[in-house]
C-alpha positions as CSV (number, residue, x, y, z in Angstrom):
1,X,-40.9,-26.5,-32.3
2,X,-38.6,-29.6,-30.8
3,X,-35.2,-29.0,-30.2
4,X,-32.7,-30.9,-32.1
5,X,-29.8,-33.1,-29.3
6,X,-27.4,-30.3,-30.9
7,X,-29.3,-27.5,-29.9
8,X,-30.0,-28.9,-26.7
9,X,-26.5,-29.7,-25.9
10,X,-25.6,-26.1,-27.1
11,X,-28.2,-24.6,-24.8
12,X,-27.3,-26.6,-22.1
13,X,-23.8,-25.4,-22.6
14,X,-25.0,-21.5,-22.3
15,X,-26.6,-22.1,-19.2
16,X,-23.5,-23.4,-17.8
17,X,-21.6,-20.7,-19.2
18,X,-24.5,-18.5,-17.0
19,X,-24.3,-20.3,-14.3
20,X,-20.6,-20.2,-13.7
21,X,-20.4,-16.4,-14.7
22,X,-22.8,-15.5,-11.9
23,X,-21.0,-17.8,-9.5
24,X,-17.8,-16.6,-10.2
25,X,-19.2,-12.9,-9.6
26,X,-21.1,-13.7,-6.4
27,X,-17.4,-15.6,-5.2
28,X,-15.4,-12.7,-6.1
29,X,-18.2,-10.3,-5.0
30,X,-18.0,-11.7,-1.5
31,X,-14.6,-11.8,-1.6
32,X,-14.5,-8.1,-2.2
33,X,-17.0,-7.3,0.5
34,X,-14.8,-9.9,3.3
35,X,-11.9,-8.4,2.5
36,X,-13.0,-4.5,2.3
37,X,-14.4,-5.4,5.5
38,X,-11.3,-6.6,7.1
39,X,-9.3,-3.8,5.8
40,X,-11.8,-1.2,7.8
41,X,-11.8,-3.5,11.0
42,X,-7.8,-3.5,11.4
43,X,-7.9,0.2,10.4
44,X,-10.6,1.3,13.3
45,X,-8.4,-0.7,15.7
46,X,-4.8,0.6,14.6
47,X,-6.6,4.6,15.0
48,X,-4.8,5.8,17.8
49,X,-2.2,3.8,18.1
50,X,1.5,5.1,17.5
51,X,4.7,4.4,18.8
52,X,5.8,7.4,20.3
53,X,2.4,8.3,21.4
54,X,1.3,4.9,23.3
55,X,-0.7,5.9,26.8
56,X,1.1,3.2,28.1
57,X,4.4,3.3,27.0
58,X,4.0,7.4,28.1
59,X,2.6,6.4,31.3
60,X,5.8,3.3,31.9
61,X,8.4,6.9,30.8
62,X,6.8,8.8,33.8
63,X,7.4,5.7,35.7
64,X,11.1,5.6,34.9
65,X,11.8,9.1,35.1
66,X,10.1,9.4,38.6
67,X,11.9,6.1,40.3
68,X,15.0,6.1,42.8
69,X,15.1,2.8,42.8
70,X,18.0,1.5,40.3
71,X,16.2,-2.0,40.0
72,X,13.4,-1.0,39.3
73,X,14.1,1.7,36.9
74,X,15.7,-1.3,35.2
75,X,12.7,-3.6,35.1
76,X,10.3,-0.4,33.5
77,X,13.0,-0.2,30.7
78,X,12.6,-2.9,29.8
79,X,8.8,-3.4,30.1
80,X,9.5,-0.1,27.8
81,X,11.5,-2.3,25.7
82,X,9.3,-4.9,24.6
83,X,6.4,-3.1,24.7
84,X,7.6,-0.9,22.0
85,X,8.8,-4.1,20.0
86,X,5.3,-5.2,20.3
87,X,4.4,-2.0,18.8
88,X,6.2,-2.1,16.2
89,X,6.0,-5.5,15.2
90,X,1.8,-4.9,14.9
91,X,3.2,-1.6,13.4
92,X,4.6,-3.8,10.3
93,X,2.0,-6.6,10.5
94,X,-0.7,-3.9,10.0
95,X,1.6,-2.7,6.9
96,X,1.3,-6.1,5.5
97,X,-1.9,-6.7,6.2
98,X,-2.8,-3.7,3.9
99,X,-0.8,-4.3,1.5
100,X,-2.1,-7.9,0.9
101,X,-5.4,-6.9,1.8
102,X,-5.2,-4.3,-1.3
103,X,-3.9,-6.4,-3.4
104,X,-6.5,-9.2,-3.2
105,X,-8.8,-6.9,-2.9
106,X,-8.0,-5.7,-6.4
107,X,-7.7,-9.5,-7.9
108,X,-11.2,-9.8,-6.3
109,X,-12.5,-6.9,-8.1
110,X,-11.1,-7.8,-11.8
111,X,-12.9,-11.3,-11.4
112,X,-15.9,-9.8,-10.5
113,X,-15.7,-7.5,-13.5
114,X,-15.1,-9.9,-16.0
115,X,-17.5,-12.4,-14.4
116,X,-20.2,-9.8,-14.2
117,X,-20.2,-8.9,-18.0
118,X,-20.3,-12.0,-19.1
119,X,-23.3,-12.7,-17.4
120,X,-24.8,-9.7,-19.0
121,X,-23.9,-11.0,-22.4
122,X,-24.7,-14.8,-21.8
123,X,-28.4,-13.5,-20.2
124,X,-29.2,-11.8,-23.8
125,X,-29.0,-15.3,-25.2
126,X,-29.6,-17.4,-22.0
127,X,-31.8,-19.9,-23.9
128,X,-35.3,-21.6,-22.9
129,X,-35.0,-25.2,-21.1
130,X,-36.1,-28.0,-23.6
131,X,-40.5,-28.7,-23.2
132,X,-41.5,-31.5,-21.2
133,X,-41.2,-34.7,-23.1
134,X,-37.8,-33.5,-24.8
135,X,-34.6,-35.5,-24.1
136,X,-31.1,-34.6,-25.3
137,X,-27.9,-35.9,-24.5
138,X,-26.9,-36.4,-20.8
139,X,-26.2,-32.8,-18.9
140,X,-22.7,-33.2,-18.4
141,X,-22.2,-29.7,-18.2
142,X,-23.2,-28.8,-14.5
143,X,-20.0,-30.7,-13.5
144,X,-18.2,-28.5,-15.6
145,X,-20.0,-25.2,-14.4
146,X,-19.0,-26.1,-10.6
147,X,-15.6,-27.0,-11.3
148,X,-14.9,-23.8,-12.6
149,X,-16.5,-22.0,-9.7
150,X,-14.0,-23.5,-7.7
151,X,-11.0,-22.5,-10.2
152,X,-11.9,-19.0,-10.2
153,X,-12.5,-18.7,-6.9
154,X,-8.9,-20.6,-6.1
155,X,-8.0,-18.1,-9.0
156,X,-8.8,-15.2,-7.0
157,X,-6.8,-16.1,-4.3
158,X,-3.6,-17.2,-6.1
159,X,-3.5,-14.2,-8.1
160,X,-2.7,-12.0,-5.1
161,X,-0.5,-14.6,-3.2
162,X,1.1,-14.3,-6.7
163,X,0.9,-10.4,-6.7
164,X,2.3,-10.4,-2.9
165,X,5.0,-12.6,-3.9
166,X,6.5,-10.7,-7.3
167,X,5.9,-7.3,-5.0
168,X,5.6,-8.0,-1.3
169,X,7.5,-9.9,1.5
170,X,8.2,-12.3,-0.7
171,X,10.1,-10.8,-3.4
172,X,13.4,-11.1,-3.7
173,X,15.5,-9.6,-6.7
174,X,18.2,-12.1,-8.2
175,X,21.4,-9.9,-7.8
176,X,23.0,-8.6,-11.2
177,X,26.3,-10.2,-11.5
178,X,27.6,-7.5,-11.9
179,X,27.3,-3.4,-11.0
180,X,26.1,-1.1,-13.5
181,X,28.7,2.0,-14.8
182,X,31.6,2.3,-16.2
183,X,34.7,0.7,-15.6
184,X,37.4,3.0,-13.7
185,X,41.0,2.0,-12.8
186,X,42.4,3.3,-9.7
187,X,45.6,2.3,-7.8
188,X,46.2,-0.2,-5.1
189,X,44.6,-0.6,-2.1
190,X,46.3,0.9,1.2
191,X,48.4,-0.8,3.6
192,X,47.0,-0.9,7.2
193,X,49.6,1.4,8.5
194,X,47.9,4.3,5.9
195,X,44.2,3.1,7.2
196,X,45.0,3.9,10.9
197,X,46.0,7.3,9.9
198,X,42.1,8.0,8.5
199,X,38.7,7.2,9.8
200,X,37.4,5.7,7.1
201,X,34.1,3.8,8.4
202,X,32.0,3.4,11.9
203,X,33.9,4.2,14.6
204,X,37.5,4.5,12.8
205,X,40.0,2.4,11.1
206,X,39.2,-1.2,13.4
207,X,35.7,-0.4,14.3
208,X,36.5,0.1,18.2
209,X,36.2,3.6,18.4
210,X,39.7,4.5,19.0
211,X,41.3,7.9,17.9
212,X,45.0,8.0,16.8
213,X,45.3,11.6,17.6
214,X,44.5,13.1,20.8
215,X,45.5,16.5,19.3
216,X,41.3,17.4,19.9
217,X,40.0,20.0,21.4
218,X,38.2,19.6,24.4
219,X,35.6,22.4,24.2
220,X,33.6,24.6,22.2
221,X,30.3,26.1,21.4
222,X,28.1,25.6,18.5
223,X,25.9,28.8,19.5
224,X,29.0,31.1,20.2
225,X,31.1,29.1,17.7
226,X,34.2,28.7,20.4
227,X,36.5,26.2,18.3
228,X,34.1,25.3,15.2
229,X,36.1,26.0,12.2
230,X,33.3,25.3,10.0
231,X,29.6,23.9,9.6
232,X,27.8,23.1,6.3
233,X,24.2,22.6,5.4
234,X,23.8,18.3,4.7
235,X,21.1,18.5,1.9
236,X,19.3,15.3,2.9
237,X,19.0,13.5,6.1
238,X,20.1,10.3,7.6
239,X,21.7,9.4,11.3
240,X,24.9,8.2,9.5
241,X,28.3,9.5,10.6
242,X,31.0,11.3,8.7
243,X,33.9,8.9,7.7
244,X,37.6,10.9,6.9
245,X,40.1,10.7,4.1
246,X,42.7,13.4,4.1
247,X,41.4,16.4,3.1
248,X,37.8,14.6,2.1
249,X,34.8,14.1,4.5
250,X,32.1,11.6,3.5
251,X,28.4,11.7,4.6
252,X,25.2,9.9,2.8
253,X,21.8,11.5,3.1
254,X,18.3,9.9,1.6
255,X,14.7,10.1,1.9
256,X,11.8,8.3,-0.2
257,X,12.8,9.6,-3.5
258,X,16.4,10.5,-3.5
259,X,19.7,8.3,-2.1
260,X,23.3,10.5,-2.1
261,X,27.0,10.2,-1.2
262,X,28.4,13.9,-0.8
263,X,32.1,14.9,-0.4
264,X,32.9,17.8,1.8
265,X,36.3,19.7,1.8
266,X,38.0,19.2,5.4
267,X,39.8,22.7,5.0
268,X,36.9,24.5,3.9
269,X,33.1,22.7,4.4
270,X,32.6,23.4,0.8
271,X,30.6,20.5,-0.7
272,X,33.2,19.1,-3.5
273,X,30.8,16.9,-5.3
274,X,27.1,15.2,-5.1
275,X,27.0,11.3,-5.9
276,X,23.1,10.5,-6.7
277,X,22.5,7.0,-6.4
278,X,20.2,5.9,-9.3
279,X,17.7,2.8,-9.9
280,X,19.5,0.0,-10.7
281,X,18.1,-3.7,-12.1
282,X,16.0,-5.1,-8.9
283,X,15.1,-2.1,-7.4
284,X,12.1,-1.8,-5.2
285,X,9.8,0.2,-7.5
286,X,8.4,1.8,-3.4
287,X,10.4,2.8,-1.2
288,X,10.6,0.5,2.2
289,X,8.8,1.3,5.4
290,X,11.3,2.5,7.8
291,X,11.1,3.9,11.4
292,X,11.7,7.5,11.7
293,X,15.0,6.8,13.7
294,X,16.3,4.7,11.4
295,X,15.2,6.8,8.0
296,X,16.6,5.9,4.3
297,X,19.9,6.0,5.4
298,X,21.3,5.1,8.1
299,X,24.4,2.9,7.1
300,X,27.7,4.8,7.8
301,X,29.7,4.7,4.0
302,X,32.8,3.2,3.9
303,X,36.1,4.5,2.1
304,X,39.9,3.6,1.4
305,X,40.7,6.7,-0.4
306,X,40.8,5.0,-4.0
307,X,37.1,4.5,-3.5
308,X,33.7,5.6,-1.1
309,X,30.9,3.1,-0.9
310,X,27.2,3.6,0.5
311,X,24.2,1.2,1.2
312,X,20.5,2.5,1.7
313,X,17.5,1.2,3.3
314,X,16.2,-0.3,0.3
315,X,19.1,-2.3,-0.3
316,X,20.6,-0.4,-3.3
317,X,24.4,0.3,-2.5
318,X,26.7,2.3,-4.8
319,X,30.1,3.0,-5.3
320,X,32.2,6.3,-6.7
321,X,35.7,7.0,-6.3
322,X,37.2,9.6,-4.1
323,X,37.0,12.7,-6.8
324,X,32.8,11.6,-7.6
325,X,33.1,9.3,-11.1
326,X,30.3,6.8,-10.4
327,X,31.9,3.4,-10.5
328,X,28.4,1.0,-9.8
329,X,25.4,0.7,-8.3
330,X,23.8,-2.3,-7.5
331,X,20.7,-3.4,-5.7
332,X,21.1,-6.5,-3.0
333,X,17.7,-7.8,-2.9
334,X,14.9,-6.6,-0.4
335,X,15.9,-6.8,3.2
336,X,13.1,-7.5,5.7
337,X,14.2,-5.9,8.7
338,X,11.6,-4.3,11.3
339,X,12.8,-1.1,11.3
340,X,14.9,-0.2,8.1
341,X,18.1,-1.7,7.4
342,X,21.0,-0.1,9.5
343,X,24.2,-2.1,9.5
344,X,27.2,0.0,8.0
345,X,29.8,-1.5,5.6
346,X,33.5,-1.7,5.7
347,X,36.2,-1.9,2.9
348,X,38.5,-5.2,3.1
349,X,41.8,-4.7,0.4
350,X,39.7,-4.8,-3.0
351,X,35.9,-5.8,-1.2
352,X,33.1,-4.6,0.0
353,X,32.3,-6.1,3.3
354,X,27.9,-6.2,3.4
355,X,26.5,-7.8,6.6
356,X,22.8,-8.2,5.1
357,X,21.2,-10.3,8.0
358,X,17.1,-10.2,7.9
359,X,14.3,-12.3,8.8
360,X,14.2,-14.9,11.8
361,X,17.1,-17.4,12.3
362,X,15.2,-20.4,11.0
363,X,14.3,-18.5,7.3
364,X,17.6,-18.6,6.3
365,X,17.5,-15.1,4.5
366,X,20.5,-13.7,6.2
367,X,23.8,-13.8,4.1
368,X,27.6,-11.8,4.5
369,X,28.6,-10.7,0.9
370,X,31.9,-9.1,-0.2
371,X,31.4,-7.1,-3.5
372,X,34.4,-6.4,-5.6
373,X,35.6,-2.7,-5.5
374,X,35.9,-2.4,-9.4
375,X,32.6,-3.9,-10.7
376,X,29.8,-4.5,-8.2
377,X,30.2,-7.9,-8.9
378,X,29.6,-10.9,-5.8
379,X,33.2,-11.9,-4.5
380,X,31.8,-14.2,-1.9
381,X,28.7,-14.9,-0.2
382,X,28.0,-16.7,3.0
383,X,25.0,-17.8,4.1
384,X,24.5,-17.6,8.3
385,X,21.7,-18.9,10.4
386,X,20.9,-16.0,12.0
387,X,17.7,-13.4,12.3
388,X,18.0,-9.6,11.9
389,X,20.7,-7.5,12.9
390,X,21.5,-3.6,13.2
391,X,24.7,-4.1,13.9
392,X,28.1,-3.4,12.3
393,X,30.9,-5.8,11.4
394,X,34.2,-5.2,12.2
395,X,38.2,-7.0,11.1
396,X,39.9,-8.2,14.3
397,X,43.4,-8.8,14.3
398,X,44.7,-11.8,16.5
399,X,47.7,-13.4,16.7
400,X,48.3,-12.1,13.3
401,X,45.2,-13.4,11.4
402,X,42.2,-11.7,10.2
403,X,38.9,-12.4,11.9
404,X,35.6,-10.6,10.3
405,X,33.3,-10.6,13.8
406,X,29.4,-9.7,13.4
407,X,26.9,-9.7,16.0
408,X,23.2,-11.1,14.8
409,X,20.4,-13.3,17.1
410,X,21.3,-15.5,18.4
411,X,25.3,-16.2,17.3
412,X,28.6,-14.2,17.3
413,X,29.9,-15.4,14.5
414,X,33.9,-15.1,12.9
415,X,34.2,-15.3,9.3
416,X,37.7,-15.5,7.1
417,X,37.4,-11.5,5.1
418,X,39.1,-13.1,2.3
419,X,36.9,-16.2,1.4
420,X,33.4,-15.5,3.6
421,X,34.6,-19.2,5.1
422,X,32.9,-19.1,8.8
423,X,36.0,-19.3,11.5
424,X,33.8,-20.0,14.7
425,X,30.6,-19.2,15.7
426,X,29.1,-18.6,19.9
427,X,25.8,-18.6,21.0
428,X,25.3,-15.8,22.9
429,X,22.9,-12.8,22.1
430,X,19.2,-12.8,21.4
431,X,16.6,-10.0,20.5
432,X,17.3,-7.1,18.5
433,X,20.5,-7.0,18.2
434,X,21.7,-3.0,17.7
435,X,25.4,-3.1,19.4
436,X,28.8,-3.9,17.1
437,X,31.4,-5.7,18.6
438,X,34.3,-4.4,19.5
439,X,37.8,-6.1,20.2
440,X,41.6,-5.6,22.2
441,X,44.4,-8.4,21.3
442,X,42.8,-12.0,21.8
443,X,39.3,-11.2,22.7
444,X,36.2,-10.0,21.1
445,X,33.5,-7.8,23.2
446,X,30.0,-8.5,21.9
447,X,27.0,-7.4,24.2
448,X,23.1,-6.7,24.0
449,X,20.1,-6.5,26.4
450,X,18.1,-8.8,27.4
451,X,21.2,-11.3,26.5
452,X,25.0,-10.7,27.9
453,X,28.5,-8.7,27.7
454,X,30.6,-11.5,26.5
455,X,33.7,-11.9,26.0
456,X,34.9,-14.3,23.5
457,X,38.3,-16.0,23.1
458,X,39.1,-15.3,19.3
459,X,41.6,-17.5,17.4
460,X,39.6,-20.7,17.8
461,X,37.5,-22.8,14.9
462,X,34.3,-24.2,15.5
463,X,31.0,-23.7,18.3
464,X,33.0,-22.0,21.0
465,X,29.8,-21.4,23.0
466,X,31.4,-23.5,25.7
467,X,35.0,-23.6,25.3
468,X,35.6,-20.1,24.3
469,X,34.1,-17.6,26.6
470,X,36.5,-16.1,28.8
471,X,33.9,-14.5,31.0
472,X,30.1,-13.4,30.9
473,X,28.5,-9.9,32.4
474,X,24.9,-9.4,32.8
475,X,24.5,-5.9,34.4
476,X,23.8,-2.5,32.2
477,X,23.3,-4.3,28.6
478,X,22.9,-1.5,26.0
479,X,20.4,-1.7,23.4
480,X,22.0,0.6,20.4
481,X,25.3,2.1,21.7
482,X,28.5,0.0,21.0
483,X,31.0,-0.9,23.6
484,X,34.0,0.8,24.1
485,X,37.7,-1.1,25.7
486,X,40.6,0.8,26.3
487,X,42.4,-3.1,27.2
488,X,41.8,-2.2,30.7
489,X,37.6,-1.5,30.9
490,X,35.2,-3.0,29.0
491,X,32.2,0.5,28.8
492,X,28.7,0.1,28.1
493,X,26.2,2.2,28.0
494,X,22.5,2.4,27.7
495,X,20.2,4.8,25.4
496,X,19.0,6.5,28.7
497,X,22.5,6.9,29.7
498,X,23.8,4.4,32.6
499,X,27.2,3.3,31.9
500,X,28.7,0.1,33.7
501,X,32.8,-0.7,33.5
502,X,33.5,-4.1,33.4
503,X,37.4,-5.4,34.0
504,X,38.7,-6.8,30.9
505,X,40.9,-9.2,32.6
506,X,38.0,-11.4,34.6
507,X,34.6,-9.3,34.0
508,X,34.5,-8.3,37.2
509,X,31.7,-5.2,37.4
510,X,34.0,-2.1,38.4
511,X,31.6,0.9,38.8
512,X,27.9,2.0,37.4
513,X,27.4,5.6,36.5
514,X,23.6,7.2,35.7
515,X,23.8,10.0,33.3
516,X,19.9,10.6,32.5
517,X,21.1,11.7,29.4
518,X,19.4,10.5,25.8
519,X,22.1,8.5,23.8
520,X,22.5,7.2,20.3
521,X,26.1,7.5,19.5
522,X,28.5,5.3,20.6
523,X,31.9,6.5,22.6
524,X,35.0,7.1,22.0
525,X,38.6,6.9,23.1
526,X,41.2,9.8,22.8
527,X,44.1,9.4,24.7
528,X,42.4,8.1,28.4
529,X,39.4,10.0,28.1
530,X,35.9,9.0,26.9
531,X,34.5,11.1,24.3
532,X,30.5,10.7,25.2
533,X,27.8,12.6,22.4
534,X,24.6,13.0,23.8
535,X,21.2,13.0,21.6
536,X,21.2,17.4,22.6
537,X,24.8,17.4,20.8
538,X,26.4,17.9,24.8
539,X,29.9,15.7,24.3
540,X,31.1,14.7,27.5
541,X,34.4,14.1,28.2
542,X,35.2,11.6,30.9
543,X,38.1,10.0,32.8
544,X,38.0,6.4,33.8
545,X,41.0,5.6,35.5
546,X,39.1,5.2,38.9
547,X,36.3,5.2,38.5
548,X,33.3,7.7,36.4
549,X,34.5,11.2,36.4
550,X,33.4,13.9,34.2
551,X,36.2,16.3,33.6
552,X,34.7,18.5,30.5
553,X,31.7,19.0,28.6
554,X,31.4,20.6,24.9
555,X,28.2,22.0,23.6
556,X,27.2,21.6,20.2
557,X,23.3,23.0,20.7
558,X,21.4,21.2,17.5
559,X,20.5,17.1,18.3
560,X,22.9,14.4,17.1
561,X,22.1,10.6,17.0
562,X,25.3,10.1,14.5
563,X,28.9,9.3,16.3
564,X,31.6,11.5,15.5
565,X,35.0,11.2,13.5
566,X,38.3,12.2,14.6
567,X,41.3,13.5,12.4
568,X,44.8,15.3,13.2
569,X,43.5,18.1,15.5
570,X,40.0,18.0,14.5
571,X,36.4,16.3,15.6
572,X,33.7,15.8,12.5
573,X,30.0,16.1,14.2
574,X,26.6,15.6,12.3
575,X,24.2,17.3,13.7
576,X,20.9,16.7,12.3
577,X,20.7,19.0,9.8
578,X,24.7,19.9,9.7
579,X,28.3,18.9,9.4
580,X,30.6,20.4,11.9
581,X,34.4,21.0,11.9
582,X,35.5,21.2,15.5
583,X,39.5,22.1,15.6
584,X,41.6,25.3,17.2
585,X,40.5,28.1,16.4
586,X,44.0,31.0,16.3
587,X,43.4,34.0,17.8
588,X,43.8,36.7,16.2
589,X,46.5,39.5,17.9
590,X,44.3,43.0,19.1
């Protein structure tokens, strides 16, 4: 029986349809197979490798610990440094790579589905090529067959680019314009002179570590309980340290499913009230990867006694007032930092200060917001050219104006903390940049390793890289532990505990002190003595009039990374698992 041209063209078109159906299920059943493969190669090479468990980076420790030699107990740190960057960096690649991997995989898989049963279907009708002899219209079909071999396959690989981008590195979550909850009306913000009387952020009321009251004891005993008034149970972890109000003790705790704010009493340790931070619009449906040392929540809140304010790793911040009624929460976007986002907030009059620097300098991701108090809502926003930062902002005070100072790689930058308008900028710093700046009347302190302690004429517009530094130090660089100046000595010290004074009048490089002690928190300054926390909860207390002199030591027993808040006769410590109260305990007559 001869074909009629219209069956012929309609049978040519089935065996297009065939053809293309069993292309597109080879394309995407390779595609499947490549990537499946890829994913099992990078897992058999990751197996074994973790950061705290490296043969080399065990093998560089036993190096360090067993060296006399100053120098070159230097250059092994820092081999240790980088290698462990290195680590972690493949760490977070590999992460990615999964993610991706899994993603395409499962784009891959749907395409070969669907491709694979319509071949089944077309074959139960696949028709019989026309006789010998028989002519039809002109087979324009095969074009069509290999063009959409090539769409699907591009198809396959744009749907999960377009899956990694809507749920991956790439996504970033427009900002709400406003927090969600309900509208509460408190009273005015405080003056200054009420701030310095509280510790209400990192390090105190300026940022600098400085206690007003040097009313503190200067020993006691977690084990024994010499001089702790009281300790309390945290219910969820985080390195973050306590921040002071009055009678009202703030601490933020989080893991992968929960985020809270919780309000002890200073008298007592009761736990006044729990703030749960929910989900707001833009959340990250998973929670980030994190390094154990940084965790879900390590920002230190912020409060002006009106209001308390936290930020978590996955970028959702929230804000109650002082008594627990939930005012907003908010989510920022999705920072990409290596290892969790870090960098505490401060209050400014009616704003929230946010330092949310992220990527690499040339991505342009990194931005300094000020959220309003009342509503969540974006005050200003300034963009900066800088990569990833740890560190914490803090409001200098020169000559009468207000200078909002932030550390990031590779600038110092000062920004105007009413308008977000950039002040000057110094380029200075480079790496990971974990260390806030600190300041004392015209200059600002800012230092990290493998860059410089600089310090930085403030007061002045423009690139001051030249014209504005005052003097440069390159000895002892920490690496996470703030600075400390008392106006005189500019301190630094190291996570393995080497401290180095520098002169604040010319830099000169006073005196070096090793402590071989581990050290996350940063120091501070009561009176003329050094309050030191080490990562076994030993505080040392040290004189540095002339010289490095260790005059006391406190034992709390239980590790602390988290840097302690002072009061009127009292020290707040987070252990971590607890919330001291450290104060004068009275003795009670026989």
């Amino acid at each position: 029986m001869t074909q009629t041209p219209d069956n012929q063209a309609d049978a040519r078109l089935d065996r297009a349809k065939y053809q293309a159906a069993l292309a597109t299920a080879v394309v995407a059943g390779i595609v499947c197979a490549l990537v499946a493969g890829a994913l099992a190669v990078r897992h058999f090479h990751a197996t074994g490798e973790h950061l705290s468990t490296s043969e080399e980076i065990v093998r560089l420790r036993e190096q360090y610990l067993k060296s006399d030699d100053p120098d070159r107990r230097a250059e092994v740190a820092e081999t240790i440094r980088q290698r462990d960057f290195a680590l972690r960096h493949r760490h977070f690649e590999r992460l990615t790579f999964t993610r991706i991997g899994g993603l395409v995989f499962v784009a891959a898989a749907v395409v070969f589905l669907v491709a694979a049963s319509r071949v089944v279907a077309l074959r139960k009708r696949r028709p019989h090529p026309p006789r010998a002899g028989e002519h039809g219209p002109p087979d324009v079909t095969a074009p069509v067959a290999r063009w959409t071999v090539v769409g699907l396959a591009a198809a396959v690989v744009g749907l999960g680019v377009f899956l990694y981008a809507v749920t991956g590195e790439g996504y970033r979550a427009a900002p709400p314009e406003e927090g969600e909850g309900a509208t509460v009306t408190v009273g005015p913000a405080p003056s200054y002179e009420e701030i310095t009387r509280q510790w209400p952020r990192f390090r105190g009321p300026d940022g600098n570590g400085h206690s007003r009251y040097t009313n503190v004891p200067a020993s006691w005993n977690g084990e024994s309980g010499e001089n702790i008034l009281w300790k309390t149970d945290v219910p969820l972890p985080g390195p973050n340290s306590p921040v002071v109000w009055g009678k009202r003790v703030f601490l933020t705790g989080a893991n992968r499913q929960a985020r809270e704010v919780f309000c002890f009493d200073a008298d007592s340790g009761e736990i006044l009230w729990r703030g749960p931070v929910g989900t707001p619009a833009g959340s990250m449906t998973e929670p980030p990867e994190v390094m154990e040392d940084t965790g879900f929540a390590s920002p230190t809140c912020a409060t002006d006694g009106r209001y308390v304010c936290a930020i978590f790793a996955n970028a959702d911040a929230g804000c109650f007032t002082t008594d627990g009624k939930e005012v907003w929460v908010r989510n920022l976007g999705r920072f990409r930092n290596m290892y969790g986002y870090a960098s505490s907030i401060l209050i400014h009059r009616d704003t929230l200060i946010v330092q949310a620097d992220e990527g690499s300098p040339d991505q342009g991701y990194s931005r300094l917001l000020a959220l309003d108090l009342r509503t969540g809502r974006t005050a200003w926003e300034a963009r900066r050219p800088v990569g990833s930062s740890w560190a914490t902002p803090v409001i200098a005070r020169p000559e009468g104006r207000l200078e909002l100072v932030t550390c990031s790689d590779p600038l110092v930058m000062a920004h105007n903390p009413d308008d977000g308008k950039e002040l000057w900028r110094a380029e200075l710093l480079s790496g990971d940049i974990a260390p806030s700046p600190v300041w004392h009347d015209g200059l600002a302190f800012a230092a990290n390793t493998g860059a410089v302690l600089a310090a930085i004429r403030m007061g002045s517009s423009g690139n001051v890289t030249e014209s504005g530094i005052a003097w440069t130090g390159e000895d002892g660089l920490p690496d996470i532990v703030s600075p400390l100046t008392d106006g005189r000595i500019v301190l630094l010290c190291t996570t393995d505990g080497f401290l180095s004074a520098y002169a604040v009048a010319d830099g000169k490089l006073l005196w070096q002190h090793e402590m071989e002690r581990r050290i996350n928190a940063s120091p501070s300054l009561v009176g003329d003595k050094v309050y030191l926390l080490d990562a076994k909860g030993l505080m040392h207390i040290i004189a540095t009039a002339d010289g490095f002199k260790e005059v006391a030591t406190a034992d709390l027993g239980e590790p602390c990374r988290a840097s302690p808040a002072f009061a009127d006769g009292r020290i707040y410590l987070r252990s971590s698992k607890r919330l001291f109260c450290v104060g004068e305990t009275k003795q009670r007559a026989p």
